[in-house]
C-alpha positions as a LaTeX table, in Angstrom:
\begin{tabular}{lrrr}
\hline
Residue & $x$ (\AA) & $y$ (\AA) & $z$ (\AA) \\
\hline
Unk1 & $-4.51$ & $-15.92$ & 2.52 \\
Unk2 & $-0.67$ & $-15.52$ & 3.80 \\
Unk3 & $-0.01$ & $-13.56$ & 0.95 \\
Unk4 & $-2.75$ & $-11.49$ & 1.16 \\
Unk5 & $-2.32$ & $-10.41$ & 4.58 \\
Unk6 & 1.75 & $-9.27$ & 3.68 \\
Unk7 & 0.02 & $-7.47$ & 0.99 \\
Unk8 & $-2.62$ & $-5.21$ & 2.79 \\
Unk9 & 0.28 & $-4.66$ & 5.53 \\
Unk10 & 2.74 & $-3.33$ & 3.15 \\
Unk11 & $-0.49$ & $-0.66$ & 1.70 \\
Unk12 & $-1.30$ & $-0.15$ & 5.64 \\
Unk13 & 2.31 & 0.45 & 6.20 \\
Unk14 & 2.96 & 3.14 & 2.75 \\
Unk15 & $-0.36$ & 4.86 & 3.54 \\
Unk16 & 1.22 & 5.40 & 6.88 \\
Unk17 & 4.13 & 6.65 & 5.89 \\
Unk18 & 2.76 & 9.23 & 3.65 \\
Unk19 & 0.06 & 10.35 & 6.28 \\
Unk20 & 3.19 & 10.49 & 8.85 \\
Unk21 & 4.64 & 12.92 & 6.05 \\
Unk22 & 1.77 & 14.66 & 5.71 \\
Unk23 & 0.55 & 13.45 & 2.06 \\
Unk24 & $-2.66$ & 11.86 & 1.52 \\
Unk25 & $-4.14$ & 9.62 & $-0.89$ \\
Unk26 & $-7.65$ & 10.12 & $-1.75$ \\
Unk27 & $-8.18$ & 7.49 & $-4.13$ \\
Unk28 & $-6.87$ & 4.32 & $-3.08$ \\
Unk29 & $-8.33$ & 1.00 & $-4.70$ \\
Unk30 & $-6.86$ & $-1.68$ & $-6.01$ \\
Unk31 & $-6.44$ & $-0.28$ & $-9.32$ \\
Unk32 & $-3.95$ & 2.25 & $-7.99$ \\
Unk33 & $-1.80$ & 0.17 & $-6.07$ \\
Unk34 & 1.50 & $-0.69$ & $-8.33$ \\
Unk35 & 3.73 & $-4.00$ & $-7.94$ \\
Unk36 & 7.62 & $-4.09$ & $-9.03$ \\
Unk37 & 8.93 & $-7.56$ & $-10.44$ \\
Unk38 & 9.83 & $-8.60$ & $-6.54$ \\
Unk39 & 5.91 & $-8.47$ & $-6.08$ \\
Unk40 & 6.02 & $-5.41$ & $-3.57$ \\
\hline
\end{tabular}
């Protein structure tokens, strides 16, 4: 549950960033989202 809740802030967080940059994702899902060998 811990983990999962550092996980959907660190999406909330990117997806914030971009929109902040002005690029937006229209086709987010969990089959999209890419983890390095650290896990984030």
């Amino acid at each position: 549950e811990d983990v999962a809740r550092i996980y959907t802030a660190e999406i909330v967080s990117a997806v914030s960033h971009l929109h902040a940059n002005g690029v937006m994702h229209r086709d987010l899902k969990p089959e999209n989202i890419l983890l390095d060998a650290d896990g984030h």
